[in-house]
CHARMM-style PDB file with segment names, atoms N, HN, CA, C and O in Angstrom:
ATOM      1  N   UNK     1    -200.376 182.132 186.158  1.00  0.00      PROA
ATOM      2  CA  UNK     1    -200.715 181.280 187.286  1.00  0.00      PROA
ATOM      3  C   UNK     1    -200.387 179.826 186.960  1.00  0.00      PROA
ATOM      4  O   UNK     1    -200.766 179.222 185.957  1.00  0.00      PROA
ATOM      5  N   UNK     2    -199.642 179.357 187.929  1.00  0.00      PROA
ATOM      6  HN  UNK     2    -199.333 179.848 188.744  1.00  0.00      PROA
ATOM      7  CA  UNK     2    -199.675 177.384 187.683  1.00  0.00      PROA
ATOM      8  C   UNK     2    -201.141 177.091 187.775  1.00  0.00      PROA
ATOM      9  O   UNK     2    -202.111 177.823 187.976  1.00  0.00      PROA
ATOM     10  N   UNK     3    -200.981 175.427 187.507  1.00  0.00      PROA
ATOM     11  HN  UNK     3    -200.194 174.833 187.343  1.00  0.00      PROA
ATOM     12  CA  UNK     3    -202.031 174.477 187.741  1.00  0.00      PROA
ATOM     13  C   UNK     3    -202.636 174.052 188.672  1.00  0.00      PROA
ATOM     14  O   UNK     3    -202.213 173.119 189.355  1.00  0.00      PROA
ATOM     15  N   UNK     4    -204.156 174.874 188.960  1.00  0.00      PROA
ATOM     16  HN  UNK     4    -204.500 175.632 188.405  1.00  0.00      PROA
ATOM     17  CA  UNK     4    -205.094 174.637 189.943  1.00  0.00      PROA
ATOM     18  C   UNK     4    -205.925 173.906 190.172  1.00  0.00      PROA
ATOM     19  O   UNK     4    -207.019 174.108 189.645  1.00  0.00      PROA
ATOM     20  N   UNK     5    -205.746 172.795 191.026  1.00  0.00      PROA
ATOM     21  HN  UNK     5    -204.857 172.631 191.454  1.00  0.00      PROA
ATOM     22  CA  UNK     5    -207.056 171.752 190.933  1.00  0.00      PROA
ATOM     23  C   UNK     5    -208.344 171.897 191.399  1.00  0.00      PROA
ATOM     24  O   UNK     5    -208.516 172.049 192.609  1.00  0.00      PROA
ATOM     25  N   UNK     6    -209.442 171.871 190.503  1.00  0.00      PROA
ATOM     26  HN  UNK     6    -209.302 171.748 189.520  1.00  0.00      PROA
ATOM     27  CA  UNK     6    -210.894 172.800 190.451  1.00  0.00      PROA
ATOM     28  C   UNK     6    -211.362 171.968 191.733  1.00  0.00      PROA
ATOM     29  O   UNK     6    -211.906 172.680 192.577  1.00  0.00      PROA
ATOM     30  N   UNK     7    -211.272 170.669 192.046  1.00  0.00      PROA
ATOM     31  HN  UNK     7    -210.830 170.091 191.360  1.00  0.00      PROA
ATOM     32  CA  UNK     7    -211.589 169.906 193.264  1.00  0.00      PROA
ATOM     33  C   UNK     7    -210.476 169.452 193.848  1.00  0.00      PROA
ATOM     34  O   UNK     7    -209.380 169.572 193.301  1.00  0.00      PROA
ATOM     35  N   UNK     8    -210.678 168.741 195.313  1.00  0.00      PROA
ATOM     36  HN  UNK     8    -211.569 168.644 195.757  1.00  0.00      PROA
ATOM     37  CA  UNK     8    -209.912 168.156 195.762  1.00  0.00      PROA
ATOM     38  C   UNK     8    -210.097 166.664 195.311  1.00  0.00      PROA
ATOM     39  O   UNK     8    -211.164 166.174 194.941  1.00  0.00      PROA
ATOM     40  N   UNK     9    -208.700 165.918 195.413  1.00  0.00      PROA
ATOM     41  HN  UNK     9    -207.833 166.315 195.713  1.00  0.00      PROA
ATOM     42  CA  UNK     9    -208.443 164.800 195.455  1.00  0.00      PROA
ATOM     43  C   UNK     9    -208.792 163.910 196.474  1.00  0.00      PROA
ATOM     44  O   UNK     9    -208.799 164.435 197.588  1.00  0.00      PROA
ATOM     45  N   UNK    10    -209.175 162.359 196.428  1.00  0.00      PROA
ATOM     46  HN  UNK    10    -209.169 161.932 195.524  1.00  0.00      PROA
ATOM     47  CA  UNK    10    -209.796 162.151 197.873  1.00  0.00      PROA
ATOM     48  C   UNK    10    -208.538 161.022 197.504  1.00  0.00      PROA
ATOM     49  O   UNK    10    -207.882 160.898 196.470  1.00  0.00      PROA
ATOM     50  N   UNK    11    -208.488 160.187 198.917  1.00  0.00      PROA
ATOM     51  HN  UNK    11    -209.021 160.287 199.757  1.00  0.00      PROA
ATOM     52  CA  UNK    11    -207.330 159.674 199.366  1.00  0.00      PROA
ATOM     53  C   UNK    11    -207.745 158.228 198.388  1.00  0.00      PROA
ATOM     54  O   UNK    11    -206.769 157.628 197.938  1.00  0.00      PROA
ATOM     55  N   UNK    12    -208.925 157.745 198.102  1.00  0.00      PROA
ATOM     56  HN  UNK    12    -209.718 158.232 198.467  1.00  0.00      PROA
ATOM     57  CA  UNK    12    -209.165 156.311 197.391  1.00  0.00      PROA
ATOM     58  C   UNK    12    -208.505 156.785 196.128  1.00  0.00      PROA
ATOM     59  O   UNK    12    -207.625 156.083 195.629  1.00  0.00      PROA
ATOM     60  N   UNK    13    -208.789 157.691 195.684  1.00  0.00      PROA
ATOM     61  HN  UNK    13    -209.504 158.261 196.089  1.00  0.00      PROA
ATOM     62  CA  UNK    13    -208.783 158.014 194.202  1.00  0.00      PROA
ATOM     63  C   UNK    13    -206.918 158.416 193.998  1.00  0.00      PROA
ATOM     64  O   UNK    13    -206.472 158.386 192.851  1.00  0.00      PROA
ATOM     65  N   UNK    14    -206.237 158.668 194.838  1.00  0.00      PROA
ATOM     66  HN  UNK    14    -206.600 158.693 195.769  1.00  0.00      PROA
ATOM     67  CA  UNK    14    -205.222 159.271 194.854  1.00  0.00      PROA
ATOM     68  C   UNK    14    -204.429 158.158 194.966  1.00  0.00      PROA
ATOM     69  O   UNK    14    -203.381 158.110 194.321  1.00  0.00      PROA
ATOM     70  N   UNK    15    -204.835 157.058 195.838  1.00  0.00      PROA
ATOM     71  HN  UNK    15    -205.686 157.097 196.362  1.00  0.00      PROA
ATOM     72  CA  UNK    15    -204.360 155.707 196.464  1.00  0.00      PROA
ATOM     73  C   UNK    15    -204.293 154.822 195.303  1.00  0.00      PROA
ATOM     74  O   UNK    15    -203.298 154.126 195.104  1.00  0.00      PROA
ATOM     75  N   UNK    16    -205.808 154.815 194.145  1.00  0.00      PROA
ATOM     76  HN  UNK    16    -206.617 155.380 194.306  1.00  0.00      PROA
ATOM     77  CA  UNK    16    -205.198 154.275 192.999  1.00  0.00      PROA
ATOM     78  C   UNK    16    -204.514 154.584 191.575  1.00  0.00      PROA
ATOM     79  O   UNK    16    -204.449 153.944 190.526  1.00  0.00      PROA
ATOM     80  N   UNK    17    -204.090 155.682 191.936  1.00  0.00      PROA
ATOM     81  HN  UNK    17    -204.143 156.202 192.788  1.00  0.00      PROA
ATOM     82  CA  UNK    17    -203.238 156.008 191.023  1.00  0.00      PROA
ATOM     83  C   UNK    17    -202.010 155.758 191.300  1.00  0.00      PROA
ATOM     84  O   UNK    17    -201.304 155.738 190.292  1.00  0.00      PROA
ATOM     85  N   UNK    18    -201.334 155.509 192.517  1.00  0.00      PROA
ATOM     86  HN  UNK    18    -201.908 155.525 193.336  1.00  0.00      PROA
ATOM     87  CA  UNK    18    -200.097 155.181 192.884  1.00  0.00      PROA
ATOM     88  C   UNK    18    -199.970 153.764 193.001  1.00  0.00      PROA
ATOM     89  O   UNK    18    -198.813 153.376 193.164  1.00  0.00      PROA
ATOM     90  N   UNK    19    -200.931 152.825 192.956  1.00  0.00      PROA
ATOM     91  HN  UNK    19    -201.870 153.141 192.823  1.00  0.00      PROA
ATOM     92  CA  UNK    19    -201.351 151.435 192.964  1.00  0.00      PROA
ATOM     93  C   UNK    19    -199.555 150.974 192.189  1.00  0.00      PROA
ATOM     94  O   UNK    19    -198.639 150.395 192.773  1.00  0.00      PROA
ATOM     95  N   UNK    20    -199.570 151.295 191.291  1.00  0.00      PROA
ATOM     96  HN  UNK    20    -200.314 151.765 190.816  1.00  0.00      PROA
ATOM     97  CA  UNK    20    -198.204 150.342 190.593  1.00  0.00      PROA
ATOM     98  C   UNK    20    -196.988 151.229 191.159  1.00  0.00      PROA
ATOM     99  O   UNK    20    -195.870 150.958 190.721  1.00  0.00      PROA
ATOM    100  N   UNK    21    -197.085 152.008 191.865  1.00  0.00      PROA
ATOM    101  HN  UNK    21    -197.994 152.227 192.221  1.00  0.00      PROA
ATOM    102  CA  UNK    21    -195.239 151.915 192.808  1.00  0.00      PROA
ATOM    103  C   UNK    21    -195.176 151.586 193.954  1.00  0.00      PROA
ATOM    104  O   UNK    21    -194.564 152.362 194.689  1.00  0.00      PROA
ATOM    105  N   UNK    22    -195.736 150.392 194.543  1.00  0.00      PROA
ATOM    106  HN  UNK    22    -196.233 149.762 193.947  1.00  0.00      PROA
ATOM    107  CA  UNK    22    -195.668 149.673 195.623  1.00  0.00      PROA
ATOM    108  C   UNK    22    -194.074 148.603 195.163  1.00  0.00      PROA
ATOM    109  O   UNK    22    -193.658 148.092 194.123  1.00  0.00      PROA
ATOM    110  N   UNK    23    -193.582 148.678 196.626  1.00  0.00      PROA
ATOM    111  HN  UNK    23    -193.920 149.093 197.471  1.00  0.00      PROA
ATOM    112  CA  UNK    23    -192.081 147.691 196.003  1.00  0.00      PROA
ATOM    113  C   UNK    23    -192.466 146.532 196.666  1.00  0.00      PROA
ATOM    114  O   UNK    23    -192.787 146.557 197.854  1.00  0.00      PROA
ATOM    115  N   UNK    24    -192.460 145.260 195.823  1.00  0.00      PROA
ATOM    116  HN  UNK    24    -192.199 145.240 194.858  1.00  0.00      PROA
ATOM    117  CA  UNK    24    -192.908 144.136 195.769  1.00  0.00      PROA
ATOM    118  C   UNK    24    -191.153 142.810 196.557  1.00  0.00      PROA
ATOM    119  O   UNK    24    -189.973 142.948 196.236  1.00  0.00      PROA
ATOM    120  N   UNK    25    -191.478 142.214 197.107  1.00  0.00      PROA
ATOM    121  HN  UNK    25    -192.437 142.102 197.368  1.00  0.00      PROA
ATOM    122  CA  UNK    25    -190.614 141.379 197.548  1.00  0.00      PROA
ATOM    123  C   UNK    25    -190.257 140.569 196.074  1.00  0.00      PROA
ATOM    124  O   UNK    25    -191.040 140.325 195.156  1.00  0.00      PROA
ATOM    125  N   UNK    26    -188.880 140.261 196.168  1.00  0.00      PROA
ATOM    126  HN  UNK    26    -188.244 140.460 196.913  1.00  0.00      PROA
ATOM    127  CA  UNK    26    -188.309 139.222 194.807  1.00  0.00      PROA
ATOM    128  C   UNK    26    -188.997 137.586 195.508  1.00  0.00      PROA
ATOM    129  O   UNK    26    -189.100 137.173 196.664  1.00  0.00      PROA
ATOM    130  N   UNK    27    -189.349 137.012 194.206  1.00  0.00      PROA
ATOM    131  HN  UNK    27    -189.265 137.347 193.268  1.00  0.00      PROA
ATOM    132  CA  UNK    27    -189.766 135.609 194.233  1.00  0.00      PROA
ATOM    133  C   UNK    27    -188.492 134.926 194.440  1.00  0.00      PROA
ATOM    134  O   UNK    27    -187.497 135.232 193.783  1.00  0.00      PROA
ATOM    135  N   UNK    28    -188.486 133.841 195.496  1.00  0.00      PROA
ATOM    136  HN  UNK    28    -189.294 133.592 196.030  1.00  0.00      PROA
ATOM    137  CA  UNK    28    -187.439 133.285 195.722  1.00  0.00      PROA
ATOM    138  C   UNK    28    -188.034 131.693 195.652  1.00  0.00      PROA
ATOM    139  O   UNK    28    -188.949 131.067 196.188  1.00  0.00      PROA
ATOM    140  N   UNK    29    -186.668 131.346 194.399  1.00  0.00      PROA
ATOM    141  HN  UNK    29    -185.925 131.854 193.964  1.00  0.00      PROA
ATOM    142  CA  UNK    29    -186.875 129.810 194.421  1.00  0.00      PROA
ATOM    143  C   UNK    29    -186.156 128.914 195.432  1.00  0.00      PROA
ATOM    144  O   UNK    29    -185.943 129.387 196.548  1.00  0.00      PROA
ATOM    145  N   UNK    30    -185.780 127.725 195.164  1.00  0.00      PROA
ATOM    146  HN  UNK    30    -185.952 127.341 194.257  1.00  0.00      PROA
ATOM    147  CA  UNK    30    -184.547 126.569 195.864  1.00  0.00      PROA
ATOM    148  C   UNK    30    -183.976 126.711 194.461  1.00  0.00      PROA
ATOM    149  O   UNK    30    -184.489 127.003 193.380  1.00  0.00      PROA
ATOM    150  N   UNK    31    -182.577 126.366 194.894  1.00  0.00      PROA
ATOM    151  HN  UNK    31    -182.161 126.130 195.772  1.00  0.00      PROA
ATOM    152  CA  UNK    31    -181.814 126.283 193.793  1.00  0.00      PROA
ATOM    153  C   UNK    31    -182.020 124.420 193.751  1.00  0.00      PROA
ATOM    154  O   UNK    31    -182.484 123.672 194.612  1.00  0.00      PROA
ATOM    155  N   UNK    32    -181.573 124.180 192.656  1.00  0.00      PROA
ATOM    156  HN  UNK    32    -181.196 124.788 191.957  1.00  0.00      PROA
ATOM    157  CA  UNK    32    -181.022 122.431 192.758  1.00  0.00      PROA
ATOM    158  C   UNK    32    -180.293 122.062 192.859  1.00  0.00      PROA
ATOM    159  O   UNK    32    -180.525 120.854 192.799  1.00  0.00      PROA
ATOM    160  N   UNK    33    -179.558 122.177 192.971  1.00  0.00      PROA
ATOM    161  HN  UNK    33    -179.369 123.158 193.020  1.00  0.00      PROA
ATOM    162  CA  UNK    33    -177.873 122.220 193.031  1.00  0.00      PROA
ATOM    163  C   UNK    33    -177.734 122.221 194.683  1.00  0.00      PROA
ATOM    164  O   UNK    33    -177.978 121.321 195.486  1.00  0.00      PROA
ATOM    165  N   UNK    34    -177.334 123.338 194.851  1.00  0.00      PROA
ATOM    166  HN  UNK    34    -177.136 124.069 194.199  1.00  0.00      PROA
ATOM    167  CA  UNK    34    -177.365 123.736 197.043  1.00  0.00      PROA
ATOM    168  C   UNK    34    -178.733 123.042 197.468  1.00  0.00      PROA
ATOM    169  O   UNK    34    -178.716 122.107 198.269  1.00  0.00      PROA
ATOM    170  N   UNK    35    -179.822 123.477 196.961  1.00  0.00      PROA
ATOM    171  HN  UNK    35    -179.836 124.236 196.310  1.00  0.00      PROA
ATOM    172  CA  UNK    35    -180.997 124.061 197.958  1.00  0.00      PROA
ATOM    173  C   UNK    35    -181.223 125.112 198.562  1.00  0.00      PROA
ATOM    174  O   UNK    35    -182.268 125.217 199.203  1.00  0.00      PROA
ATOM    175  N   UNK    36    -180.532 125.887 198.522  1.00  0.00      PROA
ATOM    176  HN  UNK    36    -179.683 125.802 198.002  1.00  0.00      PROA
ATOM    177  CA  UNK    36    -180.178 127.504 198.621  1.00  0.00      PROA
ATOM    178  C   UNK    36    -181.462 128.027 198.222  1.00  0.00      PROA
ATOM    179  O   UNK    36    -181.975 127.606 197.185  1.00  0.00      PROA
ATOM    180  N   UNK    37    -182.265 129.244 199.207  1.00  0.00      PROA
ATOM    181  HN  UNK    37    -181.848 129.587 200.049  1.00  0.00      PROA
ATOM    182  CA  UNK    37    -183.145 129.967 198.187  1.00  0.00      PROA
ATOM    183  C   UNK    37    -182.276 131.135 197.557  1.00  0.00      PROA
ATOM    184  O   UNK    37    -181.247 131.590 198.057  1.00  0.00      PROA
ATOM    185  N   UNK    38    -183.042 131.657 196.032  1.00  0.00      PROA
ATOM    186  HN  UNK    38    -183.878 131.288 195.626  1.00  0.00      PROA
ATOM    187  CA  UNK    38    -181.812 131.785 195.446  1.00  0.00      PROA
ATOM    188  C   UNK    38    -183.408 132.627 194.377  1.00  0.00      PROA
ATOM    189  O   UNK    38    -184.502 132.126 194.116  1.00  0.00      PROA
ATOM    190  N   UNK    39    -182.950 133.744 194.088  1.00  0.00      PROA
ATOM    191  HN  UNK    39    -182.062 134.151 194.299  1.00  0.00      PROA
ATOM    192  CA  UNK    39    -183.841 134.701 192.711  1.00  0.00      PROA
ATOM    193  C   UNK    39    -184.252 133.571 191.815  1.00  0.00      PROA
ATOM    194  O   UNK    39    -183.625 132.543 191.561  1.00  0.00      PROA
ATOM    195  N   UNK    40    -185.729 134.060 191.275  1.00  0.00      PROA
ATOM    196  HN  UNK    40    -186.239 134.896 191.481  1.00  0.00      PROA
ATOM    197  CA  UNK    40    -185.828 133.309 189.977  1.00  0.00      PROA
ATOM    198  C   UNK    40    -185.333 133.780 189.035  1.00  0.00      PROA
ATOM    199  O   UNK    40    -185.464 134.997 188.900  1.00  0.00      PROA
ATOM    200  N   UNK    41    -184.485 132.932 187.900  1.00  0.00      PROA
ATOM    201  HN  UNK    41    -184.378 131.944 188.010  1.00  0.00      PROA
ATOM    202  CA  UNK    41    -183.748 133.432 186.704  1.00  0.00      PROA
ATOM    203  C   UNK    41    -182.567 134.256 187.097  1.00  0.00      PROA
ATOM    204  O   UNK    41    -182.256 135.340 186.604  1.00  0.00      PROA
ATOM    205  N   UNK    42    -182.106 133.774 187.806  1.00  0.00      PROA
ATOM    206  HN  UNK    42    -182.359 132.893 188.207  1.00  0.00      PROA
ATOM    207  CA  UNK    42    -180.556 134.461 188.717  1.00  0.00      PROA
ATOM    208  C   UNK    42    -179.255 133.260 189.244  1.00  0.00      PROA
ATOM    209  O   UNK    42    -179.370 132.179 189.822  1.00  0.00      PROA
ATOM    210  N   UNK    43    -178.136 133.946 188.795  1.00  0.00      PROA
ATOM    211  HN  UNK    43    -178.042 134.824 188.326  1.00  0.00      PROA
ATOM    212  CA  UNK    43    -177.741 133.063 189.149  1.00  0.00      PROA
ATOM    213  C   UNK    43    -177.623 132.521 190.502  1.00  0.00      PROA
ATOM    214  O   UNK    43    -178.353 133.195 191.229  1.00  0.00      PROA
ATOM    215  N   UNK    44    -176.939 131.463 191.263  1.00  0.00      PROA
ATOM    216  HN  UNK    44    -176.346 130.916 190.673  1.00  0.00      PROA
ATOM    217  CA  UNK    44    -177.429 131.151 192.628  1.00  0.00      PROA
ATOM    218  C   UNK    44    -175.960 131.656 193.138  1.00  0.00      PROA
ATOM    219  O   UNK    44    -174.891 131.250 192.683  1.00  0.00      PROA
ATOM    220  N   UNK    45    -176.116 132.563 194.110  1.00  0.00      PROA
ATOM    221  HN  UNK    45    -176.985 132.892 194.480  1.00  0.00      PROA
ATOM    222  CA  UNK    45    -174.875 133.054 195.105  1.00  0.00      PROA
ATOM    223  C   UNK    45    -174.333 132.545 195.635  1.00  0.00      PROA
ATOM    224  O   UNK    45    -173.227 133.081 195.719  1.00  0.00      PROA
ATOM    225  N   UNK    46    -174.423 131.300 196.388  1.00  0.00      PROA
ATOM    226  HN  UNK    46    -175.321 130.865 196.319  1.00  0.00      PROA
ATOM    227  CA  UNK    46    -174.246 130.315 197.107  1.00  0.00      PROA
ATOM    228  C   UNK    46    -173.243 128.969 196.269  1.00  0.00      PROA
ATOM    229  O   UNK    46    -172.246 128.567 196.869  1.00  0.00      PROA
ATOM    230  N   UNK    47    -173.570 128.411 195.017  1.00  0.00      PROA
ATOM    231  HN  UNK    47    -174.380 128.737 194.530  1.00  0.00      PROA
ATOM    232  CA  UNK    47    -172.794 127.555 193.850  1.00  0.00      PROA
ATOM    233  C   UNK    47    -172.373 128.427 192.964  1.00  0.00      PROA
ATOM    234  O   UNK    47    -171.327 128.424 192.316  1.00  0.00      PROA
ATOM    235  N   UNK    48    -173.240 129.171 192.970  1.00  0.00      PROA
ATOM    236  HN  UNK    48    -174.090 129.174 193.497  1.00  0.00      PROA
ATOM    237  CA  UNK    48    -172.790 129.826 191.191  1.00  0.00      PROA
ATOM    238  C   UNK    48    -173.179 128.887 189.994  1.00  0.00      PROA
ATOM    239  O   UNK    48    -172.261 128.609 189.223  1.00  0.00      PROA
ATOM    240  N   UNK    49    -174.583 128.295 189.706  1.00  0.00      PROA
ATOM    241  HN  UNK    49    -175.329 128.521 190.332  1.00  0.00      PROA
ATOM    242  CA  UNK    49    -174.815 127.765 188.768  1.00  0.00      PROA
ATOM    243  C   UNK    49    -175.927 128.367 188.428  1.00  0.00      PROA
ATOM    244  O   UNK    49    -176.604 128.923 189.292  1.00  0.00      PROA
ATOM    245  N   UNK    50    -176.242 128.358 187.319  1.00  0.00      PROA
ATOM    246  HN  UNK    50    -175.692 127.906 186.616  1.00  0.00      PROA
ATOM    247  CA  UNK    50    -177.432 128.524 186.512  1.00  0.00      PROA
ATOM    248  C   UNK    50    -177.986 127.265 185.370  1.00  0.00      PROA
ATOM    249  O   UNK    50    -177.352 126.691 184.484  1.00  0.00      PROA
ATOM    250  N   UNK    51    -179.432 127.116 185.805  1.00  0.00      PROA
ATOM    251  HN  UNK    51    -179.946 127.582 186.525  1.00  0.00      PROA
ATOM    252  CA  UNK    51    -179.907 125.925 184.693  1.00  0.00      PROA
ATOM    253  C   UNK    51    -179.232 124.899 184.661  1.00  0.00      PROA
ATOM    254  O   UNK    51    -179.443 124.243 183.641  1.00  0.00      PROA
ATOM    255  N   UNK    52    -178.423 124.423 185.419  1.00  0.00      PROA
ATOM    256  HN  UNK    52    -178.252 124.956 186.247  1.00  0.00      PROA
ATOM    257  CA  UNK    52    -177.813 123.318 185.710  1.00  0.00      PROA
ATOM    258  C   UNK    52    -176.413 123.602 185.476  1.00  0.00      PROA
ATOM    259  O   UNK    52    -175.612 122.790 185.937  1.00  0.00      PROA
ATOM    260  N   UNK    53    -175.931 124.696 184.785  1.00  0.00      PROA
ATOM    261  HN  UNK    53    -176.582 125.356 184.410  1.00  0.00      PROA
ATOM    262  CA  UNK    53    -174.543 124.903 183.982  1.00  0.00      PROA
ATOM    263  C   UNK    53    -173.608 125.587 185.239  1.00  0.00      PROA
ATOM    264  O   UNK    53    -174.180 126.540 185.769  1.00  0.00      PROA
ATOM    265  N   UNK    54    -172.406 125.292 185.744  1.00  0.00      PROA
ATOM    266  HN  UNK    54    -171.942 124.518 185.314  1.00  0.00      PROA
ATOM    267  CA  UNK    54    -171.751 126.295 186.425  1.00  0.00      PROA
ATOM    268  C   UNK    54    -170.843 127.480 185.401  1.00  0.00      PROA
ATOM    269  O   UNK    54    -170.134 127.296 184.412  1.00  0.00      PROA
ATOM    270  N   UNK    55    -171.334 129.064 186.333  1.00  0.00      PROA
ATOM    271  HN  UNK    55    -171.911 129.214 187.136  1.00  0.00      PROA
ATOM    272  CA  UNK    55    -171.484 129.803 185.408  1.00  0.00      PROA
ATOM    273  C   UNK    55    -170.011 130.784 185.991  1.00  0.00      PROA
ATOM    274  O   UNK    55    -169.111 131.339 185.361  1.00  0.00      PROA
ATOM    275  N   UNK    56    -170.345 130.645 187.683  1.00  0.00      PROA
ATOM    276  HN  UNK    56    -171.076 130.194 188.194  1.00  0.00      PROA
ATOM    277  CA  UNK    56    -169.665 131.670 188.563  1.00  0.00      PROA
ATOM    278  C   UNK    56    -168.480 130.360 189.028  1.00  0.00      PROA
ATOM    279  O   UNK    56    -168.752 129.160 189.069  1.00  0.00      PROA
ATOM    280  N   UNK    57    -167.218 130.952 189.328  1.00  0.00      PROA
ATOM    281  HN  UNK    57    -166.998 131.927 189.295  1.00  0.00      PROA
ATOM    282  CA  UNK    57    -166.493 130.344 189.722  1.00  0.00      PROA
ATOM    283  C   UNK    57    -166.522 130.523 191.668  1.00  0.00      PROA
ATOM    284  O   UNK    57    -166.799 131.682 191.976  1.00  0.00      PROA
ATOM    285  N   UNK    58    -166.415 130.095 192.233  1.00  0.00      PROA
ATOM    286  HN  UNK    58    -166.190 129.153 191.983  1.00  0.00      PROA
ATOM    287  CA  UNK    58    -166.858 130.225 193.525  1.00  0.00      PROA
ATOM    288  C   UNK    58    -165.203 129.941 194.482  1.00  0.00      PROA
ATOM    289  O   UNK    58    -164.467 128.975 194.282  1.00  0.00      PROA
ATOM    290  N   UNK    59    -164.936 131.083 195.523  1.00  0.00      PROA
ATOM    291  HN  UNK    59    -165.534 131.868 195.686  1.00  0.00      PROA
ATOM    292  CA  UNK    59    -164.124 130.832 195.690  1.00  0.00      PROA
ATOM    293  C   UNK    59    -163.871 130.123 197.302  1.00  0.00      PROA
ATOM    294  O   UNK    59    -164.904 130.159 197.969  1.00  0.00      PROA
ATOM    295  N   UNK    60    -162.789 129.555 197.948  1.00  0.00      PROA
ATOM    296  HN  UNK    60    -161.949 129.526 197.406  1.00  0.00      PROA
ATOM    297  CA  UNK    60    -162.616 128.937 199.118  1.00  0.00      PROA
ATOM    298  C   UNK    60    -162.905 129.728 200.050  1.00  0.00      PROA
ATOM    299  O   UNK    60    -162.278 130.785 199.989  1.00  0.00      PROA
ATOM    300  N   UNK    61    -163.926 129.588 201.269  1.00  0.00      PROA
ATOM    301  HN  UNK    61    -164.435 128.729 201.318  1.00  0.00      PROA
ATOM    302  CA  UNK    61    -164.083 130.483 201.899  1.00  0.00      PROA
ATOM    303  C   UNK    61    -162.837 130.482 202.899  1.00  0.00      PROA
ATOM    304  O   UNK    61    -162.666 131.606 203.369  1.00  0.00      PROA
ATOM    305  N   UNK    62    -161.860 129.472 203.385  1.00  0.00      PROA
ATOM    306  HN  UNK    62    -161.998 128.558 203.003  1.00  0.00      PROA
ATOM    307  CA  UNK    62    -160.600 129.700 203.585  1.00  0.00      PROA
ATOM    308  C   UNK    62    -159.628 130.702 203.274  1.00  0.00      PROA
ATOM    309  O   UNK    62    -158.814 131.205 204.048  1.00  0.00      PROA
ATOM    310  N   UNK    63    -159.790 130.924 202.130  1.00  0.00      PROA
ATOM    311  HN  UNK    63    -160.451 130.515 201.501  1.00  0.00      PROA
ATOM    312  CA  UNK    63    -158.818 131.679 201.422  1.00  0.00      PROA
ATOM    313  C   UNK    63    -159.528 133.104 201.337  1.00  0.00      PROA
ATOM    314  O   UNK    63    -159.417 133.760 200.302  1.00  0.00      PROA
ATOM    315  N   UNK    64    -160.161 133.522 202.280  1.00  0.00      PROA
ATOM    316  HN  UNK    64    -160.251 132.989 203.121  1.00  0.00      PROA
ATOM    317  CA  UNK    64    -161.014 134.810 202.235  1.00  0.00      PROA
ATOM    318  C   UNK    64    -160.633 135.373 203.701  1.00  0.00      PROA
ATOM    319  O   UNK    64    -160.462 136.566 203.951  1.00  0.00      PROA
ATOM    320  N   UNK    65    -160.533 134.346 204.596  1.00  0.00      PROA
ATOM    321  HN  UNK    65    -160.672 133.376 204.392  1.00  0.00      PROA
ATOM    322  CA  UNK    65    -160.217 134.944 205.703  1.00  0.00      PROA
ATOM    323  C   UNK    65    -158.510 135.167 206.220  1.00  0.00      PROA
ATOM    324  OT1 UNK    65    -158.255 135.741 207.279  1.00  0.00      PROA
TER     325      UNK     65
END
């Protein structure tokens, strides 16, 4: 025989056990650079800098279309 649960589970008790896989929204900073909101500890999509350093080369949005 599988595994039979001698009681039932009630929905509080069941509710906190799943407590830590709730999906949480990302913290969003301003960048300094743009002002862009932009991930914390990410680079910024918008410049492409990080920590003040440019990291991403960013290309003409001209030259895309």
């Amino acid at each position: 025989m599988g595994a039979v649960p001698k009681t039932k589970v009630s929905r509080h008790r069941r509710g906190n056990r799943r407590q830590h896989q709730r999906l949480d929204a990302p913290t969003l900073v301003t960048c300094p650079q743009c002002n862009q909101l932009m991930r914390s500890h990410y680079v910024c999509k918008n410049c492409g800098t990080y920590r003040g350093r440019q990291v991403v080369e960013q290309r003409n949005q001209s030259e895309n279309a």
